[in-house]
C-alpha positions in Angstrom: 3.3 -53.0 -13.9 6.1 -51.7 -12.3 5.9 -51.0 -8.4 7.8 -48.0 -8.3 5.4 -46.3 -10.9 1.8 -44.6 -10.1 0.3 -43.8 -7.1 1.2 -43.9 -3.6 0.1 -42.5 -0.1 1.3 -42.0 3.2 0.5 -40.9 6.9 2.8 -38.0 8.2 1.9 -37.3 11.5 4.4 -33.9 12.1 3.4 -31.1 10.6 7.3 -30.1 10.3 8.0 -33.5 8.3 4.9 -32.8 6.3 5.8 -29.6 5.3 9.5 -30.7 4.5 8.1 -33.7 2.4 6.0 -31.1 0.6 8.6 -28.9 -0.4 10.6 -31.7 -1.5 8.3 -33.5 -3.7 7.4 -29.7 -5.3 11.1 -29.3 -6.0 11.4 -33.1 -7.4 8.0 -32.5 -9.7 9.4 -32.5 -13.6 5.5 -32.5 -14.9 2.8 -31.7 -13.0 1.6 -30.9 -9.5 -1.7 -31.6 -8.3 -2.8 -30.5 -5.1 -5.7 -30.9 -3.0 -6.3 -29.1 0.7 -8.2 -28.6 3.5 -7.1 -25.5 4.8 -4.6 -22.9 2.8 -4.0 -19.8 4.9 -2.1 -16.8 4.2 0.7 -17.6 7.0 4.2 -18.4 6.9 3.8 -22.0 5.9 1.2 -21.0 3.3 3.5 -18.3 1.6 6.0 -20.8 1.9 4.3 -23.7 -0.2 2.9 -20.8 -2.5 6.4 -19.5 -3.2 7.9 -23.2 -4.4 4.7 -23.9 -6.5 5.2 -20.8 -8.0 8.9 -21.6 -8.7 7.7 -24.9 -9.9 5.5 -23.2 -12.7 7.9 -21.1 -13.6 10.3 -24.0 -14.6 7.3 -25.2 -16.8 5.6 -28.1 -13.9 1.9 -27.6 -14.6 0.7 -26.6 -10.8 -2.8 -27.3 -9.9 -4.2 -26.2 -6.5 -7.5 -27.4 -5.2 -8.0 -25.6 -1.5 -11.2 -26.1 0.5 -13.1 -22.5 0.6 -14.5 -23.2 3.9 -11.9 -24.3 5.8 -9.1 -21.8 4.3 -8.5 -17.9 4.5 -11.2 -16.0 2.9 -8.9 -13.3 2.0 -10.2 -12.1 -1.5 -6.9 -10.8 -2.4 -4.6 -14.1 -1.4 -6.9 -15.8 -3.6 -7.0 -13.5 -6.2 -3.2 -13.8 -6.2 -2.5 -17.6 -6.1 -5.3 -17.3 -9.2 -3.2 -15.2 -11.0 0.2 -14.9 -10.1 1.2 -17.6 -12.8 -0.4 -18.5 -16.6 
């Protein structure tokens, strides 16, 4: 198979860089985004990644977020939102 194909990980340990390598692979995405987090709060950097997967969507990337209940916001109307703000 070809290297540059499938999966890959990797270990950003700056919050800033992680958040800037988010944006940027949401912006690259031509498919599909899946996403899986610990925490999601309603906060700047929350909105933030909200706003570009919505933009994503909108373009026609499938967006599929998968945010730990526990560890997140239990805002019932931030959830409510991000569950409904796009088909």
């Amino acid at each position: 198979g070809d290297p540059e194909r499938g999966n890959h990980i990797s270990i950003i340990d700056y919050g800033r860089d992680a958040l800037l390598i988010r944006v940027h692979l949401i912006r690259s995405a031509e498919y599909s985004i899946d996403i899986q987090t610990f925490i999601l709060e309603n906060d700047e950097s929350g909105r933030y990644l909200a706003f570009e997967l919505i933009q994503a969507a909108r373009r026609g990337v499938k967006v599929r977020l998968l945010a730990d209940h526990f560890m997140s916001v239990r805002d019932p109307e931030w959830a409510a939102f991000l569950a409904t703000v796009h088909p």
